[in-house]
KOLROMI-597292 format. One record per residue (C-alpha): residue in one letter; x, y, z. Coordinates in Angstrom, 3 decimals, padded with zeros to 6 digits, always signed. Layout:
<rest:A, east:X, north:Y, up:Z>
...
***
This chain:
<rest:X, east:+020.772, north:-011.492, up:+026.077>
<rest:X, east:+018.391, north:-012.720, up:+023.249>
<rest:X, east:+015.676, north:-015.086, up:+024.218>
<rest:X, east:+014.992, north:-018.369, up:+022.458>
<rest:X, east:+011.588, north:-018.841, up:+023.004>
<rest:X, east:+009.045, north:-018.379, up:+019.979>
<rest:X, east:+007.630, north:-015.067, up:+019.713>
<rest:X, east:+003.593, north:-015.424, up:+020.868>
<rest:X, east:+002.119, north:-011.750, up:+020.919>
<rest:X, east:+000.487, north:-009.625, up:+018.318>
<rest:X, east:+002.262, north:-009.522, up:+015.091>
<rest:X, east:+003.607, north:-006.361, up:+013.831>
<rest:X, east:+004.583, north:-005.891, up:+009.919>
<rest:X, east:+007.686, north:-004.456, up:+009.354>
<rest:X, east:+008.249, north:-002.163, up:+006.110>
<rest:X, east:+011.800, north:-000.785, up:+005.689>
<rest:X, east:+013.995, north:-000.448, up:+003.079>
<rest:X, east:+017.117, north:-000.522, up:+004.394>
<rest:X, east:+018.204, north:-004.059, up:+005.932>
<rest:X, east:+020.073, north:-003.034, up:+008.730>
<rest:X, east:+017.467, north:-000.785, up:+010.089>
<rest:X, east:+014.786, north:-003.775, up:+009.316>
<rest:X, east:+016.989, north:-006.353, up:+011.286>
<rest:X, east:+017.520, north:-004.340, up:+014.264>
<rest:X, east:+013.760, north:-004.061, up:+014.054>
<rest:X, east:+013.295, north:-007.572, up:+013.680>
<rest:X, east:+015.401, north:-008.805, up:+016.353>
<rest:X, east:+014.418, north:-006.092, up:+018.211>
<rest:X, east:+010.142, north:-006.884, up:+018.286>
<rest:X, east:+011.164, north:-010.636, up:+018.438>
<rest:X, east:+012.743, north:-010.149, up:+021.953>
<rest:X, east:+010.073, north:-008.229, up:+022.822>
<rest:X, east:+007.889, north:-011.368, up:+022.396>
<rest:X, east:+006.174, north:-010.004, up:+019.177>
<rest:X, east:+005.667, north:-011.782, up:+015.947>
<rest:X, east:+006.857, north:-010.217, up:+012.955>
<rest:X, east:+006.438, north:-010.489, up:+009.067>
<rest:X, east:+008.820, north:-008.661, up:+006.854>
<rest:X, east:+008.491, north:-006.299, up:+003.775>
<rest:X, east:+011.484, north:-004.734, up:+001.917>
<rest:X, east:+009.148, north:-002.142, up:+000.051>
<rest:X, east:+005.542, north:-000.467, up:+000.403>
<rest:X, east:+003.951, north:-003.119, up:-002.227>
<rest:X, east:+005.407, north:-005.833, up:+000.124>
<rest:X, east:+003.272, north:-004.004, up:+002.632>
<rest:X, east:+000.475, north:-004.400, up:+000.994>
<rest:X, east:+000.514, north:-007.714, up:-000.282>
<rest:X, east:+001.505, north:-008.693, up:+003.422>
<rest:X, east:-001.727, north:-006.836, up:+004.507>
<rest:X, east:-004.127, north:-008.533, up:+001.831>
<rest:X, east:-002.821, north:-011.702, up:+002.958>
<rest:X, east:-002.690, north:-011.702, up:+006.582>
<rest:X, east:-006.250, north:-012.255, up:+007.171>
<rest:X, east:-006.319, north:-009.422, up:+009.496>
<rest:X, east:-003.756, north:-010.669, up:+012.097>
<rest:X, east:-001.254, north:-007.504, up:+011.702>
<rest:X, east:-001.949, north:-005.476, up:+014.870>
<rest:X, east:+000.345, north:-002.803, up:+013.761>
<rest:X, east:+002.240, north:-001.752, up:+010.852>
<rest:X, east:+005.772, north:+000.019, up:+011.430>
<rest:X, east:+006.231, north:+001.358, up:+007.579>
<rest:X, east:+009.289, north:+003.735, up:+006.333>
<rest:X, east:+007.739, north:+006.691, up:+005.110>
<rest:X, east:+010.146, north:+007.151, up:+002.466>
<rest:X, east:+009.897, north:+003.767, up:+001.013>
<rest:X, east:+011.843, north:+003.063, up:-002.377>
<rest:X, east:+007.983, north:+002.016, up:-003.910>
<rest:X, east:+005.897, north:+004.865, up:-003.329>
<rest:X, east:+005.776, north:+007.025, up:-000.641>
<rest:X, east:+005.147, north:+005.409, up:+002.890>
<rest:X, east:+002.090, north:+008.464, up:+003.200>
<rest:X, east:+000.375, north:+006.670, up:-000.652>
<rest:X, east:+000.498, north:+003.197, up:+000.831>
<rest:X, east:-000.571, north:+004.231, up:+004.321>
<rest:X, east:-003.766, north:+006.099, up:+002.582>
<rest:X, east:-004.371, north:+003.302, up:+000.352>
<rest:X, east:-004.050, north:+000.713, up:+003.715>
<rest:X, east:-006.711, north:+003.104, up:+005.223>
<rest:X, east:-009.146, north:+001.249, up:+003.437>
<rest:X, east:-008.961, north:-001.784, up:+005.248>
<rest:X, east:-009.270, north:-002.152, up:+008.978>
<rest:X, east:-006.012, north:-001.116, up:+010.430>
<rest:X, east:-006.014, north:+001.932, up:+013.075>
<rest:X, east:-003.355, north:+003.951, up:+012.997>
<rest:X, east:-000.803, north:+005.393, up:+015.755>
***
């Protein structure tokens, strides 16, 4: 049963490719109770990430996205203050 109520824990940035696999996700977190943002490619990571103003407690990002590999943007997010799992 999905809840209605508006997702009000940490935010977690989504990047997948494939848009099955990043609505499950989605859907998924939101039930959960997290907030999510939504990227269909590693730049739309990092854009995400320069904009959020440091709210994204954790990044879930395909390591084979279409952009780049997931590894190049996760080594070029290393530069900001994100910890990694």
């Amino acid at each position: 049963m999905l809840m209605n109520k508006r997702p009000e824990g940490p935010c977690i940035l989504i990047g997948e490719d494939e848009p099955e696999v990043r609505q499950y996700l989605e859907t998924t977190l939101k039930c959960l109770g997290y907030r999510v943002e939504v990227a269909e490619n590693g730049n739309e990571v990092l854009k995400c990430l320069e904009a959020s103003d440091s709210d994204i407690s954790l990044v879930l990002l395909d390591i084979s996205c279409l952009s780049g590999t997931g590894w190049r943007h996760c080594a070029t997010s290393g530069e900001r203050t994100l910890r990694y799992l």
